[in-house]
Structure formats: structure tokens, C-alpha cells
VONUKE-419616 format. One record per residue (C-alpha): residue number from 1; residue in three letters; x, y, z. Coordinates in nm, 3 decimals, padded with zeros to 5 digits. Example, Ala and Ser with C-alpha at 12.3 -4.5 7.8 and 13.67 -1.06 7.14 Angstrom:
2
- pos:code:x:y:z
- 1:ala:01.230:-00.450:00.780;
- 2:ser:01.367:-00.106:00.714;
This chain:
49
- pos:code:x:y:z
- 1:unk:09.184:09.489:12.192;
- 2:unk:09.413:09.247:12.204;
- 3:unk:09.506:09.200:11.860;
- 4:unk:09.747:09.442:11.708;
- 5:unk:09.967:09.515:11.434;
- 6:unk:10.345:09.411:11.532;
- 7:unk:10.498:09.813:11.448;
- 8:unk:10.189:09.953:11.625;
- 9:unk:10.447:10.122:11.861;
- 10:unk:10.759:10.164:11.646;
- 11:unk:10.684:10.555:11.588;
- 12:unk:10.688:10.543:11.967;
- 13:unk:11.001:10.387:11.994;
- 14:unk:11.179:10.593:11.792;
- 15:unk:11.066:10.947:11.938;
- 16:unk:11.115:10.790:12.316;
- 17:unk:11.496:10.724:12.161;
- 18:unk:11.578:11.055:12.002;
- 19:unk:11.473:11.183:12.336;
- 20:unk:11.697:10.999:12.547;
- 21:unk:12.017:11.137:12.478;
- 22:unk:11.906:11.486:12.469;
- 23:unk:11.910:11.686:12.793;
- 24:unk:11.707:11.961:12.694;
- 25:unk:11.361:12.125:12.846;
- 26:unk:11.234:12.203:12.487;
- 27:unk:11.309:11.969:12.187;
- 28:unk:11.241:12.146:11.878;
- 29:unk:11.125:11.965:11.613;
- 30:unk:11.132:12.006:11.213;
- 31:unk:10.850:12.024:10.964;
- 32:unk:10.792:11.686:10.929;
- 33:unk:10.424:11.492:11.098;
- 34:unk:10.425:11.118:11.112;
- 35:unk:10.093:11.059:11.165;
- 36:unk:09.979:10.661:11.186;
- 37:unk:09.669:10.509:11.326;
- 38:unk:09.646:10.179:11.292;
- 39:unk:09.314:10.103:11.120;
- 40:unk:09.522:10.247:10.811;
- 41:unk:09.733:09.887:10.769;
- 42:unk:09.432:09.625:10.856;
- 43:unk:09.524:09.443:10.552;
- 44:unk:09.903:09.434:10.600;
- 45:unk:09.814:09.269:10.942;
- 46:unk:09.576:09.051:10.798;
- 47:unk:09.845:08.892:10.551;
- 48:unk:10.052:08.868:10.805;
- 49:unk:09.844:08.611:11.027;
């Protein structure tokens, strides 16, 4: 559990951002799904160590 990939939480980062400077109840959002999970880039983290 201790090991992860270093933009494990950049999806997260950018949302929380977005977020900030809008002082709305409901944020509408477009079309678009990022969906990530992080057993997708093993390799990629792998070459990295």
C-alpha cells in the first residue's frame, strides 16, 4: 500500500482546482469521463523505479 504511482492523485488535483474558484452549489460538468485506476500504468511505474 505504500507504493504508488507519482500522478496517482493528479486527476484529483485538478478537479479539487477547477472547484475552488467557483462559488456555485451545482457544478455542471461536460461529456467528458476521466476514468484512471491505477493498476492500468504498473509498467510505467515499474520503469520508473
Amino acid at each position: 500500500m505504500a507504493k504508488r504511482l507519482p500522478g496517482q492523485h493528479f486527476q484529483r488535483f485538478i478537479i479539487e482546482d477547477i472547484t475552488a474558484g467557483i462559488d456555485q452549489a451545482i457544478l455542471t460538468m461536460a461529456g467528458i469521463r476521466i476514468k484512471c485506476h491505477i493498476g492500468n500504468y504498473t509498467q510505467i511505474g515499474k520503469l520508473l523505479l
